[in-house]
C-alpha positions in Angstrom: 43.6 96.5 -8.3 42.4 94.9 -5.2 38.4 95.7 -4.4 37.2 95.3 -0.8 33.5 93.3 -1.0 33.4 92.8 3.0 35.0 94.3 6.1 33.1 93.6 9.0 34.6 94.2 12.7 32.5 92.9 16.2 32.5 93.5 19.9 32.9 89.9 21.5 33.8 90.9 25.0 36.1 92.7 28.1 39.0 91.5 30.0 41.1 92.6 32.3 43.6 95.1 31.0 46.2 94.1 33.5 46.5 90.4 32.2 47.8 91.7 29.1 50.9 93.4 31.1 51.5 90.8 33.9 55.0 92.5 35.1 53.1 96.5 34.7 51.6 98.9 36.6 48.0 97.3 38.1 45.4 99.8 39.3 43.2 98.9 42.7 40.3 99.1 40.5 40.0 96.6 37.2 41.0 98.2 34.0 39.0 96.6 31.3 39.9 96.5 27.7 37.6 95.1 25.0 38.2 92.1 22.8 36.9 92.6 19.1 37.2 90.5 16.0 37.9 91.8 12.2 37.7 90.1 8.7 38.2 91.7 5.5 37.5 90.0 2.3 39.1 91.4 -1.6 39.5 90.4 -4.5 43.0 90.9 -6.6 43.7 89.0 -9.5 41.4 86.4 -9.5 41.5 85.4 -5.8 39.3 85.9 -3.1 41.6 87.1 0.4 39.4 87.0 3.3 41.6 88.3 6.5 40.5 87.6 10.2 42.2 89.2 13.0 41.5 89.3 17.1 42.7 92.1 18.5 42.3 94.3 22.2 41.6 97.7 22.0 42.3 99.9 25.3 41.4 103.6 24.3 43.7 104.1 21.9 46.1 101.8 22.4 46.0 98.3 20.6 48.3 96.2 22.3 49.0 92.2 20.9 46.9 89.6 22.1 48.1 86.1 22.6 45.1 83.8 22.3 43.9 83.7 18.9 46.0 84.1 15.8 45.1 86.1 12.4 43.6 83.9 9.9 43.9 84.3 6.0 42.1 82.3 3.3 43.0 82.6 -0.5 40.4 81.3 -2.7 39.9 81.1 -6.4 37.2 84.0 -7.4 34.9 81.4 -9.1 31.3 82.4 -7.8 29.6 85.3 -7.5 30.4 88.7 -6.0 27.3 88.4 -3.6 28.6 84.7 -2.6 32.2 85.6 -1.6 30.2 88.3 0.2 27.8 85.7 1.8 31.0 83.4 2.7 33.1 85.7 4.2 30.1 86.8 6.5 29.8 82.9 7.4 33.3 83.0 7.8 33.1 86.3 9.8 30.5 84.7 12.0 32.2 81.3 12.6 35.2 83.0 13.6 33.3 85.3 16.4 31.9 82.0 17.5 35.4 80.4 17.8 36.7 83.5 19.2 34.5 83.7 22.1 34.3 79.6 22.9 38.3 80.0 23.2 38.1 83.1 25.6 35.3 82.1 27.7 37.6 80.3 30.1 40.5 82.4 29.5 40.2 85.7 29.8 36.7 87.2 29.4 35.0 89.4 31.8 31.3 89.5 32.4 
């Protein structure tokens, strides 16, 4: 039995829509889609999985992203359920940091 102790999902940005399909359709006016970050942390069978994904989100559309990949951690459940709690939001919080230093260049909109 696997029992979710942290899903957490953030807002880190815009970019421009039409980057994402280079050959498609491209309006006269900017079509923004924003950038979020998710991690998930369980634990099954003794082991802490903490899952962090980047994705874009365009209305209801969800189409890949090519700049960061989806990151999974297995750790022995050995501490507390408060403290894999408290270390996937460090992790949670690390990763929106990395997220955004990556994309700052790249592809983020103000």
């Amino acid at each position: 039995m696997t029992k979710v102790i942290y899903d957490s999902e953030a807002l880190i940005g815009k970019c421009d829509y039409d980057t994402l399909e280079p050959n498609g359709f491209r309006y006269a006016e900017p079509d923004y889609a924003e950038i979020w970050v998710h991690t998930v942390a369980a634990i099954s069978q003794g082991l802490l999985k903490i899952e962090q994904h980047c994705y874009v989100r365009h209305g209801e559309d969800v189409p890949d992203q090519p700049w960061i990949r989806p990151q999974i951690f297995l750790e022995p459940a050995t501490i507390s359920r408060n403290e894999m709690a408290d270390l996937a939001k460090t992790l949670h919080h690390e990763f929106i940091s990395r997220a955004k230093e990556k994309l700052q260049d790249e592809v983020l909109v103000s």
